[in-house]
DRENFI-791238 format. One record per residue (C-alpha): residue in three letters; x, y, z negated. Coordinates in steps of 0.001 Angstrom, whole numbers, plus 500000, padded with zeros to 6 digits. Example, Ala and Ser with C-alpha at 12.3 -4.5 7.8 and 13.67 -1.06 7.14 Angstrom:
2
+-----+--------+--------+--------+
|   r |     xx |     yy |     zz |
+-----+--------+--------+--------+
| ALA | 512300 | 495500 | 492200 |
| SER | 513670 | 498940 | 492860 |
+-----+--------+--------+--------+
***
This chain:
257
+-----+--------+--------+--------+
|   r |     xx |     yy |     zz |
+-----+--------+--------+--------+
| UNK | 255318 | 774418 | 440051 |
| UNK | 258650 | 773528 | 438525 |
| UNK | 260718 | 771354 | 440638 |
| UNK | 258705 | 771508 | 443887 |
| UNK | 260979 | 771661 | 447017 |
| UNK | 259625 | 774775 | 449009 |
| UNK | 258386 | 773894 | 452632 |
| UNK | 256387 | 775034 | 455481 |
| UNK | 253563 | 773504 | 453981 |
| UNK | 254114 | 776079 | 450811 |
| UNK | 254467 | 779288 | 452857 |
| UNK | 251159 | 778885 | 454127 |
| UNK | 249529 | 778369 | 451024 |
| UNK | 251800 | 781306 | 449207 |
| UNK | 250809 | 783596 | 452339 |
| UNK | 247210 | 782927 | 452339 |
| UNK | 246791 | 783643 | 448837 |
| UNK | 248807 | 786662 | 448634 |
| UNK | 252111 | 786033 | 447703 |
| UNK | 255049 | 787485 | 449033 |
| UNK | 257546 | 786662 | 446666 |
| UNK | 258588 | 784196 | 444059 |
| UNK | 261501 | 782751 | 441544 |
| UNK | 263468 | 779626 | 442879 |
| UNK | 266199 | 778179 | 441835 |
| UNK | 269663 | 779594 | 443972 |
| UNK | 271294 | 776976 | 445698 |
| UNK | 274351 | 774864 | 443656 |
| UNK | 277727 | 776163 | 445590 |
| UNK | 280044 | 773180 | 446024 |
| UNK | 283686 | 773039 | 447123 |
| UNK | 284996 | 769786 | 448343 |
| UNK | 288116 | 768945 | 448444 |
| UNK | 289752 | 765742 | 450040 |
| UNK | 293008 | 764263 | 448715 |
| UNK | 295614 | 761896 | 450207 |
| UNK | 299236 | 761256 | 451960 |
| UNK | 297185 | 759316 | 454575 |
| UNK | 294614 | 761445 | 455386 |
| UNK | 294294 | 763706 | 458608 |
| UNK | 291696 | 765245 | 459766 |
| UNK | 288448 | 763569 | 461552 |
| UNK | 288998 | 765113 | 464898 |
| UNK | 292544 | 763723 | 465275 |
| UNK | 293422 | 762009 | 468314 |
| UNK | 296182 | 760081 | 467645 |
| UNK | 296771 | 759450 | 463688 |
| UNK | 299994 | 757875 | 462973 |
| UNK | 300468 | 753876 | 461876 |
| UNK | 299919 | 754692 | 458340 |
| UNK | 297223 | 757307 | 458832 |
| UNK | 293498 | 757510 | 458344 |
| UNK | 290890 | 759940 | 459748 |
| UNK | 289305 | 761731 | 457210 |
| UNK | 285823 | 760267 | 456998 |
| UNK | 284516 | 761308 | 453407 |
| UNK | 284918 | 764692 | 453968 |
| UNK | 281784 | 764999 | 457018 |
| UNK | 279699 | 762356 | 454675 |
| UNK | 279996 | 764461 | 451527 |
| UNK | 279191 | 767991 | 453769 |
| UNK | 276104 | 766327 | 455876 |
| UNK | 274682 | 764635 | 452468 |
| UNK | 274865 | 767309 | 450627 |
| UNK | 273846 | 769955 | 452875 |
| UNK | 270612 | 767676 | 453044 |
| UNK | 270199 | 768468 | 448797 |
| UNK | 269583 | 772240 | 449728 |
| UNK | 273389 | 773036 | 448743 |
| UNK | 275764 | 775499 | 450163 |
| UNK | 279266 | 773946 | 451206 |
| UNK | 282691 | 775045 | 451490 |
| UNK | 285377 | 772245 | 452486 |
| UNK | 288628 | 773332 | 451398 |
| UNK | 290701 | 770990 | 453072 |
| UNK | 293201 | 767819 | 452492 |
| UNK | 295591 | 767889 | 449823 |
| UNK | 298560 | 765573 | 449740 |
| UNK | 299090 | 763209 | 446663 |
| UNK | 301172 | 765755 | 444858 |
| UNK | 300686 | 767324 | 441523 |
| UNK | 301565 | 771093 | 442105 |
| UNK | 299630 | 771323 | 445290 |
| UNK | 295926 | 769765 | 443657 |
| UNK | 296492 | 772123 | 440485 |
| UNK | 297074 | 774735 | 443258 |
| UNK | 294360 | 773506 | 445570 |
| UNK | 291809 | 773148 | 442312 |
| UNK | 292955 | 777068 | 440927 |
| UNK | 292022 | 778276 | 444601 |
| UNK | 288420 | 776430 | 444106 |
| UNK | 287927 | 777571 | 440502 |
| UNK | 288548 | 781072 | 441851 |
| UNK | 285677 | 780688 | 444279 |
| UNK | 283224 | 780764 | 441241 |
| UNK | 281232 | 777447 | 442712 |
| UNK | 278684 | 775375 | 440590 |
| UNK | 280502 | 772137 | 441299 |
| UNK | 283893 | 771030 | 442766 |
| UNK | 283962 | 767554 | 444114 |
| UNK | 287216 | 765641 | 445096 |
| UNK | 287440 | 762180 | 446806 |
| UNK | 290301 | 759710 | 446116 |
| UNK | 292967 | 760049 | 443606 |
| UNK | 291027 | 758776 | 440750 |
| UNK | 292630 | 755136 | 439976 |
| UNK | 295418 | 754064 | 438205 |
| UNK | 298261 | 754009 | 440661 |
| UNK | 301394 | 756022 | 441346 |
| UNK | 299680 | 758724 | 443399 |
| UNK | 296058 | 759136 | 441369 |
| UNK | 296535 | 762330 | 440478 |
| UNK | 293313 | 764113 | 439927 |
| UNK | 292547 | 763485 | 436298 |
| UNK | 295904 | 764801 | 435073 |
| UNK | 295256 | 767509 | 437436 |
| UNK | 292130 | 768422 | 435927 |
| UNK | 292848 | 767830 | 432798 |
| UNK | 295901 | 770472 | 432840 |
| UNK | 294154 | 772984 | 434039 |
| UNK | 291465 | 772676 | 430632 |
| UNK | 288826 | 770381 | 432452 |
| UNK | 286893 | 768295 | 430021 |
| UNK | 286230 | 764790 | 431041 |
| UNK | 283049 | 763310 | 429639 |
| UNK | 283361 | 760129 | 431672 |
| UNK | 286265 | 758457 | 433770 |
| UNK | 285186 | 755155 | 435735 |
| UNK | 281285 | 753790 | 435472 |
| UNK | 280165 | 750075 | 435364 |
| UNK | 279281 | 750213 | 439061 |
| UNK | 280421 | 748732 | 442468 |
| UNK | 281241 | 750441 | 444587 |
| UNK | 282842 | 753545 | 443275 |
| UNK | 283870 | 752338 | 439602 |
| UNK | 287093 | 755091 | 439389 |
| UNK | 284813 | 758059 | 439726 |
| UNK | 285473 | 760831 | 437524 |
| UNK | 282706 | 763399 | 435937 |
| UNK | 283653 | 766507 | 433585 |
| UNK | 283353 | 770366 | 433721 |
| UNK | 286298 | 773212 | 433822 |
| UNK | 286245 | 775921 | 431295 |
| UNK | 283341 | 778383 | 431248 |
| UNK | 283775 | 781343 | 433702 |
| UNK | 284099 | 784976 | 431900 |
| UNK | 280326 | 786057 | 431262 |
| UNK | 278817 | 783760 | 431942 |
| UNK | 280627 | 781134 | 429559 |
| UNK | 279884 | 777907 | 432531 |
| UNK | 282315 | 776492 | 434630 |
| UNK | 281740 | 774572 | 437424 |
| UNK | 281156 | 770361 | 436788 |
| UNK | 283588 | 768269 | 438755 |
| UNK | 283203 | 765447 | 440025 |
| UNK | 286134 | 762965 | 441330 |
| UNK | 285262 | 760635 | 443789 |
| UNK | 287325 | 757152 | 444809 |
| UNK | 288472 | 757933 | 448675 |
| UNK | 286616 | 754981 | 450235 |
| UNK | 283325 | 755984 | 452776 |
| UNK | 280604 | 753431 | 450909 |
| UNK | 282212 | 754248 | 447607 |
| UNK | 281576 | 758052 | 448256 |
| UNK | 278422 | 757282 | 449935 |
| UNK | 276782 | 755646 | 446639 |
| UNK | 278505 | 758155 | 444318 |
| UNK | 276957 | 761262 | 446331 |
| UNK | 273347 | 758952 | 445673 |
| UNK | 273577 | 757782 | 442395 |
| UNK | 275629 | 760451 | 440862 |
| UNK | 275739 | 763520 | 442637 |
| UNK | 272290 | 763841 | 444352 |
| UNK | 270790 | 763083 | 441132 |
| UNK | 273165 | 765677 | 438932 |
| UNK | 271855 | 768187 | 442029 |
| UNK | 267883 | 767110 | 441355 |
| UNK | 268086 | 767862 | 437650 |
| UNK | 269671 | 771226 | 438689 |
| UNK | 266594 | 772126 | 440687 |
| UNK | 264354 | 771504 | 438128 |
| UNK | 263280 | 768123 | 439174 |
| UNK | 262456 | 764969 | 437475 |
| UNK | 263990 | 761493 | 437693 |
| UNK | 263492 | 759613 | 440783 |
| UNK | 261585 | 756365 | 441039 |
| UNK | 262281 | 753524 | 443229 |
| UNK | 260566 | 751246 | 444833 |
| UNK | 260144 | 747309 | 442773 |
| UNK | 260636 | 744719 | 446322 |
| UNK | 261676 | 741099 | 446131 |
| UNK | 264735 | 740519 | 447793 |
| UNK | 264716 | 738074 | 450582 |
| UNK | 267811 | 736419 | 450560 |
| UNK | 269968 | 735432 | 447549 |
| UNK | 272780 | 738220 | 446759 |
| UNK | 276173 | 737093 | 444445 |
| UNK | 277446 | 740584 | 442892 |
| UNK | 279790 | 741254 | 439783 |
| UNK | 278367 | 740599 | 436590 |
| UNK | 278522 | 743298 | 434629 |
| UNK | 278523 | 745807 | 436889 |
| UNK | 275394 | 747407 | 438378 |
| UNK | 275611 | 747151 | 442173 |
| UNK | 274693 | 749351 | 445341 |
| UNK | 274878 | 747366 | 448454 |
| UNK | 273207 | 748770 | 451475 |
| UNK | 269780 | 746733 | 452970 |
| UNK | 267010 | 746551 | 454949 |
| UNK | 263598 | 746271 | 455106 |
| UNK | 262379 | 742562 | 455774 |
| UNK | 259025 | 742193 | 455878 |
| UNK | 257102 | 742405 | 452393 |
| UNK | 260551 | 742542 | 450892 |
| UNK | 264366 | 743568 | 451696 |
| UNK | 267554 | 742005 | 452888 |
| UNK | 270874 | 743104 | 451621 |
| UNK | 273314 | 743669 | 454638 |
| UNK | 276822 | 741719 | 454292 |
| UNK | 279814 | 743044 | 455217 |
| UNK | 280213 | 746069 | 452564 |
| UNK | 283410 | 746377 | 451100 |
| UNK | 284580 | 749854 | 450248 |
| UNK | 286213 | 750211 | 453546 |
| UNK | 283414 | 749135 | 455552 |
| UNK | 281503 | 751182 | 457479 |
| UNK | 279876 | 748986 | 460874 |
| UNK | 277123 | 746776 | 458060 |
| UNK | 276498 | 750694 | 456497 |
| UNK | 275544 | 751966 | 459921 |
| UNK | 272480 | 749353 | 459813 |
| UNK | 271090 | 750084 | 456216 |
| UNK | 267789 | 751622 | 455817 |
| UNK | 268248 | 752003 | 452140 |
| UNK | 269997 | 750833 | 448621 |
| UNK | 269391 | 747743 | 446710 |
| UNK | 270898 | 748008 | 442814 |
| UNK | 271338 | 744910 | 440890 |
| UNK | 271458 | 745352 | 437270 |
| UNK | 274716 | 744621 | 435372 |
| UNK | 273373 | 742022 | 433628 |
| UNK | 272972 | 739516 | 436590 |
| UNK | 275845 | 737592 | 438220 |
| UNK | 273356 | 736894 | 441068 |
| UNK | 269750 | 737643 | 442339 |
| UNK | 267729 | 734952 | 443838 |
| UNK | 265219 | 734949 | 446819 |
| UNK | 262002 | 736336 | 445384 |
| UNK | 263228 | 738841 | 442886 |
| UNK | 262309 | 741727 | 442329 |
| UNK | 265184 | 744658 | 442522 |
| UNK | 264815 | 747984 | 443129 |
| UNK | 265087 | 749510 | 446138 |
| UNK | 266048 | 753601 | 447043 |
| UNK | 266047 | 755150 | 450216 |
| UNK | 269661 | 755629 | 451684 |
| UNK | 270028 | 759255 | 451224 |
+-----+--------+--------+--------+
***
């Protein structure tokens, strides 16, 4: 049926009765692209004093891989105008589904990406969401390709690892689900063990754990931070509404990818 993720499972039952071929849907083409003076690449040995590994670029390809996507990482892009309009032309020529760039996306000196976009006719239908982490992100779509009259969707993603790691799972993988054909997904309702402060009006995505009948949010998770991360076993989202969630409440709860 529509939306059902082929697997092993459905060969045999396709095979048995008779079936050697159907209609899916073709797998979204994405084209990554990472952006930043600081950046250089993850299998550097020795970056510089004011240099970073690039570690939002092997997130985004693993993660999304995992979706059922094909992947084509373009590269890092310094913060300069000429070369992301350059860099974003040589994706656009690629014909993908989606183009996805991390950092850039703020409001300081060298957040480029929306003027970027926008000069090259990209239509921006949202540009920072009530959330933490990952409030700068960017979502639009690029003039439609001849014939077809669609161009890809874009989606600009803040530069930090847990800020790309909840916009790939509460942005991306869900724009990806809807693509296949698949409905809305529903989390798990689990009372929260410990008490959790978060911004009021913002909804929040802070990395937990289970803990017995319930689950613990992990602390340690600014942007930057990736060591609490490595121990999560999943996503607890406060709602914007609340300034903090007591012991016993109920919040929902999403597996990590």
């Amino acid at each position: 049926t529509k939306g059902t993720r082929m697997g092993p499972q459905h060969l045999v039952a396709l095979s048995m009765a008779g079936v050697a071929s159907i209609e899916v849907y073709a797998r979204p083409r994405v084209v990554i692209i990472s952006t930043g003076n600081e950046l250089v690449s993850f299998d550097s040995s020795e970056p510089l004093e004011y240099q970073i590994r690039n570690s939002t670029a092997p997130l985004l390809v693993a993660a999304l891989k995992a979706c059922g996507v094909s992947i084509e990482f373009q590269g890092i892009v310094a913060d300069d105008a000429e070369q992301l309009e350059r860099a974003l032309l040589t994706a656009i020529e690629q014909r993908p589904d989606i183009i996805i760039t991390t950092g850039g996306v703020s409001v300081g000196k060298f957040d480029l990406v929306e003027s970027a976009f926008s000069k090259l006719g990209g239509k921006v239908h949202f540009h920072k969401a009530a959330v933490r982490p990952g409030k700068p992100i960017l979502f639009g779509e690029f003039a439609g390709y001849e014939f077809t009259g669609k161009g890809p969707t874009f989606f600009g993603l803040a530069g930090n690892p847990l800020a790309v790691a909840a916009a790939i799972r509460f942005f991306v993988k869900p724009y990806l689900c809807a693509l296949f054909g698949e409905g809305p997904e529903k989390p798990q309702r689990l009372p929260l063990t410990e008490d959790v402060q978060k911004p009021a009006g913002l909804s929040f995505f802070q990395g937990g754990v289970r803990d017995g009948q319930g689950v613990k949010a992990l602390s340690g998770q600014a942007s930057f931070m990736a060591a609490s991360f490595l121990k999560a076993e999943g996503w607890i989202v406060g709602q914007p509404e609340l300034a903090r969630i007591n012991a016993g409440d109920l919040v929902e709860w999403y597996p990590l990818w």
